[in-house]
N, C-alpha and C positions, 0 to 999 in steps of 0.2 A: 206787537213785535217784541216787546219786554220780554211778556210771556213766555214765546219759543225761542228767546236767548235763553232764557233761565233754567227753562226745562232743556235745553242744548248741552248748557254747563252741569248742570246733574246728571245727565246723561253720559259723557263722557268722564267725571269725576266718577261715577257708580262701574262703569268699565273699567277705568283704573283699579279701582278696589279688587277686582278679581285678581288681576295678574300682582298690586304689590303684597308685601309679605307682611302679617298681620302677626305680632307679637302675644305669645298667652302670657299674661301675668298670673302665675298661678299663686294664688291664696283664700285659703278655703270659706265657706259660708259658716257663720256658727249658727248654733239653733236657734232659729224663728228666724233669723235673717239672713240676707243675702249682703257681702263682701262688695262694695263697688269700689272701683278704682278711680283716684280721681285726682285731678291739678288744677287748683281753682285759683291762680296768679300767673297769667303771662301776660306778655306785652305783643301788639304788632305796630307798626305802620302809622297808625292813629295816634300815638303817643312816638315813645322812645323806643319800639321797638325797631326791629330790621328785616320782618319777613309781613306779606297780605294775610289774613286772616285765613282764607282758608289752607292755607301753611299749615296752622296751627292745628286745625281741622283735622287735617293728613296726617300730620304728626302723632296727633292724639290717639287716632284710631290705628296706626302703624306702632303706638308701643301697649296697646291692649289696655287703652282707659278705659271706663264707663263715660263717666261724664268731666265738662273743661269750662271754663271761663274765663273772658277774655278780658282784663281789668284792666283797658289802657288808663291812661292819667286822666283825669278832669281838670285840672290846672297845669299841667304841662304838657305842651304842646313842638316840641321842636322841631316837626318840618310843617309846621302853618303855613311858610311859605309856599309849600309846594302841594299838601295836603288840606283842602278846608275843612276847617274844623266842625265835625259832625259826632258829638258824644257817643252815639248810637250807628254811626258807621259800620261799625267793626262786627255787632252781634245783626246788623241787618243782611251781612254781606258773609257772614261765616252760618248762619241758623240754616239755609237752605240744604246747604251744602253738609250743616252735622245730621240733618234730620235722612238726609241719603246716605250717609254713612251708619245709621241708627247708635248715635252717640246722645247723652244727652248735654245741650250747650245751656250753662248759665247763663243770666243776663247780669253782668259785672261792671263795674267801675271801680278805680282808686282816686281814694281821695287823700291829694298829696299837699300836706301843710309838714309846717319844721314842727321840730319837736317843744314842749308837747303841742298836738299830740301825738306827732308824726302821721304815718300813711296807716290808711285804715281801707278795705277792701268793701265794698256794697253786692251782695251778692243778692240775686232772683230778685231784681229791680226791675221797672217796667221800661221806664226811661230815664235815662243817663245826661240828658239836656237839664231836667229838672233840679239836678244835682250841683248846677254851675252858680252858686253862691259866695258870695266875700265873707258872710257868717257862718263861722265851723256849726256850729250846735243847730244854726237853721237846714243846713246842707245834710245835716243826719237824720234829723228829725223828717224833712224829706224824705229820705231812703225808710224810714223806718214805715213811712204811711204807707210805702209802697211794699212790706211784707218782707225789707231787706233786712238780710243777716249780715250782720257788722262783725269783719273779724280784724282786727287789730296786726297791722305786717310789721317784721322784722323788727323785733323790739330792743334786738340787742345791737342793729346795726351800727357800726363804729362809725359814720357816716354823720348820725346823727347822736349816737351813745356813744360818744368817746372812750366811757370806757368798757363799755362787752356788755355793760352788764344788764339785762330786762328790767322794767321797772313800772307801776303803774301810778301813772301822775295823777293829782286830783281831777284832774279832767277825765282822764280814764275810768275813775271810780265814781264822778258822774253819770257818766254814760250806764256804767253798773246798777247801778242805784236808781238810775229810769227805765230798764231792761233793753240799753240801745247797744250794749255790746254781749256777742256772742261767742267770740272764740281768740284763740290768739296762736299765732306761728308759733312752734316752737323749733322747724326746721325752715329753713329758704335758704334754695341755691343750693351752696355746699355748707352753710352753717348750722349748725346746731345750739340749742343754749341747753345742753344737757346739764351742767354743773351750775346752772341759774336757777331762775325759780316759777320760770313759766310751766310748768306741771304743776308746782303747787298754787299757784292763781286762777291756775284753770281749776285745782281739782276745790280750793276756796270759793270761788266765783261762782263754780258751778257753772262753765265755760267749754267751748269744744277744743279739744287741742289737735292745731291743724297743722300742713308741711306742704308745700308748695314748690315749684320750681321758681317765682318768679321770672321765666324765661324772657330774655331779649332778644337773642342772637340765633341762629338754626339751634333745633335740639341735638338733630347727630354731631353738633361738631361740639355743644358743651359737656353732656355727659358722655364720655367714651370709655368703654371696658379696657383693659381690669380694672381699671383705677373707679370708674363712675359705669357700672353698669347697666342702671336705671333710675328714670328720673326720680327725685322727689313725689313721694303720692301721699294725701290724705285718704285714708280708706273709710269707708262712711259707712255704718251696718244697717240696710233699710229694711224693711218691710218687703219691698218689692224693687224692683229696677227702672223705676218711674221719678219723674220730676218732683211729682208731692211725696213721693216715698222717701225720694233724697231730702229733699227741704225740711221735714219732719222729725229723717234722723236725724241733722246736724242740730237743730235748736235741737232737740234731746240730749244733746250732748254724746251720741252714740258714732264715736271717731278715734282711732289713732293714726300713727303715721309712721309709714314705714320710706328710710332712707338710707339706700346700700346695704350694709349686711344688719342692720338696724330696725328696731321696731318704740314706739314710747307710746306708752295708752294707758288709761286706767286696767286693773288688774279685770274688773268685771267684762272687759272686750277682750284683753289681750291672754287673759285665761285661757275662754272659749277659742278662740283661736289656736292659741296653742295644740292642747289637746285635738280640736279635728284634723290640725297637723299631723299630729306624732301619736303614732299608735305602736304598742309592743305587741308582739306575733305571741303562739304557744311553744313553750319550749320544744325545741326538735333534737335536744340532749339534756340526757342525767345522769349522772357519774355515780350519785349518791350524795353528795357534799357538792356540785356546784349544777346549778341550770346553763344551758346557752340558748339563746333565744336572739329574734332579730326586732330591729326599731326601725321601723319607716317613719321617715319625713317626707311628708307629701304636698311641700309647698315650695316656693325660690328664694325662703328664706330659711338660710342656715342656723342650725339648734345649738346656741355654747352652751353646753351645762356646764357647771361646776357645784361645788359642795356638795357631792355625792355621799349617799350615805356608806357605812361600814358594812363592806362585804360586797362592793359591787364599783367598779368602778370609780374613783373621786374626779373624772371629768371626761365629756365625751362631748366627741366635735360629728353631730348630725348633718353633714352636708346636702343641702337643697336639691331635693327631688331622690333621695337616694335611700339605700337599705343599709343599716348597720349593727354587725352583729356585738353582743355583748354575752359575757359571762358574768353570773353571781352568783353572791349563795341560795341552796336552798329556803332559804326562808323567805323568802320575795318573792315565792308561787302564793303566801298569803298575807303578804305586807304590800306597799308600792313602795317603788322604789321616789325618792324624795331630791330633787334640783332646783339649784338655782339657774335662771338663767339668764346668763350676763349680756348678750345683747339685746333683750327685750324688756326697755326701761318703764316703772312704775311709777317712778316720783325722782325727787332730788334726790339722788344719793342711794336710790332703790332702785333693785328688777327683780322679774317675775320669780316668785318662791311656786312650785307647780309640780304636782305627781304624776308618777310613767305605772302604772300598772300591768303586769305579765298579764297577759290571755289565757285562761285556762281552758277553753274548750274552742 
């Protein structure tokens, strides 16, 4: 009877799916890998969330993710009353429903202690009861036997960092130093620690830098356009569009994050990205003394250049998904032209330095 309830419920979930409207997030693959979309922090029901798991499911696959997991708390609990407590609830009860969706669903846990060393994320766990310890270091060590990626949340949260600022306590470089951490936020919710120093501990550590929505509340009513056009996503570069392909990249450290008109990654991903972005056409005018030629940006994140070289432009605003024409000099049929580009951050205090070359044939 189980049974054809469950295939009842996929059933009519997988009919939904036709008629709701399914979002593309357009940003390109670079070479050898494929671009996945992804939000690996929310909450439902089972913790302090406010929506059933397959909420989240829906959600996921209506803003054009790859893959999602669902981190309720392992130590908080706040409707126990009303909900019994089942770690494993939430990924038993959302997995049927991602796998009809052809999404892939992590199997997540948060693990929520004060600072240090605050909330830390268990990701590709097997089980999430195993996890329910009064020793931090046994309750990871845990996670870690079962193949988890330990990524370190909200470092800078004023909640528990008074003052903004990211930090990684000896407990943290513990964990480092036994290879029981993996990554760390540098974006959740609506914050960022761009002017912090989580880019530079990840790119020390040798760490994945991640971005999350941690979601509580419905998605359509926390991010809303113009202001919040989409959510928080870590982009993860795999091999393939598979579970081990995902899990592979991120201990690789092969991730950046893209949040609003924003992008932060090491320069070796967020290069390649670029460029399969943003391609220059062949000039379709020559006066003698100047080219005009067009740039396409072929992705939903918009191109700031700035510090444009001499004789061409000193700043041009690419808008997402669009064609934009440019003049220069002739000399840039055998130079590229040279930008920076201010919303796609490299480090503290850095973004991407990266060339646009004319097409000549």
């Amino acid at each position: 009877m189980k049974t054809k309830i469950l295939l009842f419920t996929i059933l009519i979930l997988s009919n939904l799916t036709l008629t709701a409207q399914r979002r593309v997030l357009n940003m390109p693959d670079i070479p050898g890998y494929v671009t996945l979309k992804c939000d690996f922090h929310m909450h439902t029901v089972f913790s302090d969330g406010l929506v059933w798991p397959t909420v989240r499911v829906g959600e996921a696959w209506r803003d054009g993710l790859d893959a999602l997991a669902i981190t309720d708390h392992i130590e908080y609990q706040p409707w126990k009353e009303y909900i019994p407590t089942d770690h494993n609830a939430a990924w038993k009860i959302a997995k049927p429903v991602a796998d009809a969706y052809n999404l892939i669903l992590v199997h997540g846990a948060e693990i929520t202690r004060s600072m240090p060393p605050g909330h830390l994320n268990a990701l590709f766990i097997e089980d999430a009861d195993s996890l329910d310890k009064p020793d931090f270091m046994q309750v990871i060590e845990a996670a870690i036997k079962q193949g988890a990626f330990i990524q370190y949340n909200h470092p800078g949260w004023k909640a528990q960092q008074p003052d903004g600022l990211p930090r990684l306590y000896p407990v943290h470089l513990e964990l480092i130093a036994k290879g029981w951490l993996h990554g760390i936020e540098y974006f959740n919710e609506f914050e960022t620690y761009r002017n912090a120093t989580v880019m530079e501990m990840c790119r020390e550590h040798k760490l994945a830098v991640m971005g999350n929505s941690d979601i509580h509340d419905v998605i359509s009513e926390t991010y809303v356009a113009p202001a919040n056009a989409h959510r928080p996503v870590t982009l993860v570069f795999a091999k393939e569009r598979t579970m081990e392909s995902l899990k592979e990249a991120m201990f690789a450290g092969r991730t950046a994050v893209w949040y609003g008109d924003s992008l932060a990654g090491f320069e070796q991903f967020t290069g390649p990205l670029f460029r399969a972005a943003v391609k220059a056409g062949k000039p379709y005018r020559d006066d003698g003394k100047n080219i005009f030629f067009e740039i396409r940006n072929n992705s939903d994140l918009p191109m700031m250049l700035t510090d444009g070289p001499e004789g061409a432009p000193s700043e041009l605003t690419l808008p997402a998904n669009s064609i934009t024409r440019v003049r220069a000099d002739r000399r840039y049929l055998k130079q590229s032209l040279a930008y920076n580009v201010s919303n796609i951050v490299t480090g503290s205090g850095t973004v991407l330095r990266t060339e646009i070359a004319v097409a000549l044939e």
